[in-house]
KOLRO-870768 format. One record per residue: residue number from 0; x negated, y negated, z negated of N, C-alpha, C in turn. Coordinates in Angstrom, 2 decimals, m for minus. Example, Ala and Ser with C-alpha at 12.3 -4.5 7.8 and 13.67 -1.06 7.14 Angstrom:
REM KOLRO-870768
0  m13.19  5.69  m7.80  m12.30  4.50  m7.80  m13.20  3.30  m7.80
1  m12.85  2.25  m7.08  m13.67  1.06  m7.14  m12.90  m0.03  m7.87
//
This chain:
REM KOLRO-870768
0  m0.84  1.17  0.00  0.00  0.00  0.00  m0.90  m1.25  0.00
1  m0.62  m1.96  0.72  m1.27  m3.57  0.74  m1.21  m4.34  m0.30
2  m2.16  m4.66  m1.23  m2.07  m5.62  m1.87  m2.09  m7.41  m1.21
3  m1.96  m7.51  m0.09  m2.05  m8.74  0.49  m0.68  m9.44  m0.11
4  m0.70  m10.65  m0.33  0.66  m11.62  m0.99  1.57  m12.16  0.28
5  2.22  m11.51  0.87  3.40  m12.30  1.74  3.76  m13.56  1.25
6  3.32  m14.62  2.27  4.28  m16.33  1.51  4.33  m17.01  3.14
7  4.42  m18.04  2.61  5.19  m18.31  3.51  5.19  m20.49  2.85
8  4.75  m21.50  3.94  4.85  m22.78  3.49  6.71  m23.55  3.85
9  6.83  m23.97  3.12  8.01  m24.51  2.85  7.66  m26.56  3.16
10  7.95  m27.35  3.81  7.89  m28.72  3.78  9.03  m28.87  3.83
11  9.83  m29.79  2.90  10.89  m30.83  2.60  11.01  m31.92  2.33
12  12.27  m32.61  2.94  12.08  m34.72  3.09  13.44  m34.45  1.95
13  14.23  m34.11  1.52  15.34  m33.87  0.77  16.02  m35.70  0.94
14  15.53  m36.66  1.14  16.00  m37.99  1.32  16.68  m38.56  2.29
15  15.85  m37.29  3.07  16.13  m38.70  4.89  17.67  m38.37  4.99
16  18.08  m38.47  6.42  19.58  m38.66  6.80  20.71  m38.67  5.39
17  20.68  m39.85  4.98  21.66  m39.73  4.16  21.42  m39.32  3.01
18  20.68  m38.29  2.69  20.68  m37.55  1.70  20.40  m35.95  1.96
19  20.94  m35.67  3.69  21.17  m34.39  4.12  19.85  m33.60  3.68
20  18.87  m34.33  4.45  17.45  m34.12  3.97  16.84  m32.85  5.38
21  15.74  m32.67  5.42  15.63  m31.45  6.59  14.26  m30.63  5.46
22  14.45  m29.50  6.19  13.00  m28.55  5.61  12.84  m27.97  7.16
23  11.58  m27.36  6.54  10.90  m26.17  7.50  9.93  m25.86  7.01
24  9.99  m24.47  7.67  9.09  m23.22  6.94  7.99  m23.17  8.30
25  6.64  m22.48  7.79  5.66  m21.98  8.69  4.40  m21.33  7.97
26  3.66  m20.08  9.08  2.76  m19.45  8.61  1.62  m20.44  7.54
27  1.65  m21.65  7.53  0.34  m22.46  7.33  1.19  m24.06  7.06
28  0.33  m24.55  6.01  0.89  m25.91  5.82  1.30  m26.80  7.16
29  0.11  m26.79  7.76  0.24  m27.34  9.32  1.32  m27.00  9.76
30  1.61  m25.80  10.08  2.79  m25.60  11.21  4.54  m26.01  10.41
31  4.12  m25.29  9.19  5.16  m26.51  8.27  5.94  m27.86  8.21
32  4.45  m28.77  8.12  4.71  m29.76  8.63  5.06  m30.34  9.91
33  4.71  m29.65  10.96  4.73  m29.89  12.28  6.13  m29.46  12.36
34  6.45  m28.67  11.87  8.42  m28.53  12.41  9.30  m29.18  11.73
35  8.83  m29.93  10.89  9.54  m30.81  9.89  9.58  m32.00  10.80
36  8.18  m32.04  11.18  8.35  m33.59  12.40  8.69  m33.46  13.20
37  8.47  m32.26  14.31  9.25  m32.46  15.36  11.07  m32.17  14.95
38  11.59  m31.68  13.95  13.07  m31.57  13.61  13.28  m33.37  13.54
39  12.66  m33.75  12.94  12.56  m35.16  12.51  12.63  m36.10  13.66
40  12.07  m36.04  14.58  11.60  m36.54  15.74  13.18  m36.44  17.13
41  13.37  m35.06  16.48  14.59  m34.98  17.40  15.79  m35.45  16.79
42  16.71  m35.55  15.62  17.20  m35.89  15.06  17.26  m37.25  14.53
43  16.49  m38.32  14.62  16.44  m39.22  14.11  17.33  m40.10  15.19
44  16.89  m40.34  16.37  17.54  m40.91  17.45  19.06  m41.04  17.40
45  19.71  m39.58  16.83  21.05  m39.57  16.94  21.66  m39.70  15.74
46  20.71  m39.45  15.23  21.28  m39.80  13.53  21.62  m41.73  13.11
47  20.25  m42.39  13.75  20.54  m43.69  13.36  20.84  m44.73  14.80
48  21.51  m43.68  15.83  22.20  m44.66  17.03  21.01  m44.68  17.92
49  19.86  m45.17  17.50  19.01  m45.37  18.49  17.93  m44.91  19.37
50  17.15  m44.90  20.25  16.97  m44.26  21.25  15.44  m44.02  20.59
51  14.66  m44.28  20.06  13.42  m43.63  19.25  13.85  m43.49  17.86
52  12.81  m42.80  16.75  12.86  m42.25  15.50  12.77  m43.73  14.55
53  12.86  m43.68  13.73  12.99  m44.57  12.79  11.18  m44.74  12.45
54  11.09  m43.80  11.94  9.62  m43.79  11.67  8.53  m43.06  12.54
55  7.36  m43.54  13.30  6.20  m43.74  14.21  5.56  m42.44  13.76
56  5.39  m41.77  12.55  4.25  m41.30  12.09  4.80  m40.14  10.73
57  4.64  m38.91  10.92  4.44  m38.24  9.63  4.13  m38.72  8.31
58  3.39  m39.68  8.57  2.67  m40.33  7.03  4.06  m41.26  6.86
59  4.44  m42.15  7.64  5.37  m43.08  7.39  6.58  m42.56  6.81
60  7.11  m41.67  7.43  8.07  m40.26  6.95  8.02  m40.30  5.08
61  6.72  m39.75  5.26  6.71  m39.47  3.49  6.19  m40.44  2.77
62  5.88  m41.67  2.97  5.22  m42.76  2.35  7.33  m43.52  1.94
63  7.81  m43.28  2.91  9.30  m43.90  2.86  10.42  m42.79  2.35
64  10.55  m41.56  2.39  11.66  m40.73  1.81  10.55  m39.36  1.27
65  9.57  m39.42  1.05  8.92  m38.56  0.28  9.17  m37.24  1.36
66  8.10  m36.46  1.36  7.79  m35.37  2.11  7.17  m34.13  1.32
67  7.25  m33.00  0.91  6.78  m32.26  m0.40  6.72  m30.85  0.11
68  4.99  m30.45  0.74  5.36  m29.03  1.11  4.66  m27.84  m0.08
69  5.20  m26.58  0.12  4.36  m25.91  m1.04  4.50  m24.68  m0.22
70  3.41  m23.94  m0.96  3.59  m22.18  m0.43  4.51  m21.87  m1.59
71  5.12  m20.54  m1.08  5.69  m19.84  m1.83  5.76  m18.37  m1.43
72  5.70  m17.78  m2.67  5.61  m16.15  m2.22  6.77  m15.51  m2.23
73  6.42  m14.59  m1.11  7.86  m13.81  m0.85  8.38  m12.80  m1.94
74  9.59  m12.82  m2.69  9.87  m12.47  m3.70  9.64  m12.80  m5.14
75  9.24  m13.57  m5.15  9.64  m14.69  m6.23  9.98  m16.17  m6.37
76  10.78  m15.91  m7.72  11.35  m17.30  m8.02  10.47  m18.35  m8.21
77  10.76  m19.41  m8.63  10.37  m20.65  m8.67  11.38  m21.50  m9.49
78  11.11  m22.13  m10.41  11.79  m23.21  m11.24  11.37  m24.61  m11.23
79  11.52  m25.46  m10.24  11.19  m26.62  m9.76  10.31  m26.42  m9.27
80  9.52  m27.95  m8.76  8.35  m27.89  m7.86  7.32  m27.64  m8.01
81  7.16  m27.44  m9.68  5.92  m27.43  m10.27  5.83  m26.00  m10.25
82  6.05  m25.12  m10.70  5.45  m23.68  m10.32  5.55  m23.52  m8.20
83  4.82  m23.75  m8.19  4.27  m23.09  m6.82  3.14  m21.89  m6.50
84  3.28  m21.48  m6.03  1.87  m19.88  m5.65  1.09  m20.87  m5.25
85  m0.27  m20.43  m5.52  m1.51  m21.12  m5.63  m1.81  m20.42  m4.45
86  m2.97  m20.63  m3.39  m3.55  m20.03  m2.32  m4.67  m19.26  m2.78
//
């Protein structure tokens, strides 16, 4: 049996649209984040009427509605943000 740890990165804006907020999951913080922006990227346009995103930049994103990614391992809980699986 494999002792290797199945996880998996989690990034969340829980602020933007409203409140709705978006996540996304990926093998690696990177790709995490990267589907958080491009969800972001596509959604923003129609969300606030207009024909580009509200915000230019990933950093701007989370500098303005907070952006918060963590690993987490497959099959266990978690009780807020502060217990996260360590790498």
């Amino acid at each position: 049996m494999s002792k290797r740890t199945q996880s998996f990165w989690l990034s969340s804006c829980p602020d933007v649209f409203g409140g709705y907020g978006l996540m996304a999951t990926g093998a690696t913080r990177k790709a995490a984040e990267n589907a958080l922006w491009a969800a972001y990227e596509k959604s923003s346009p129609e969300w606030n009427g207009w024909e580009k995103p509200f915000h230019k930049t990933f950093k701007s994103l989370g500098d303005w509605h907070g952006v918060h990614t963590r690993k987490l391992e497959i099959g266990k809980a978690y009780l807020g943000d502060n217990e996260v699986a360590r790498e």
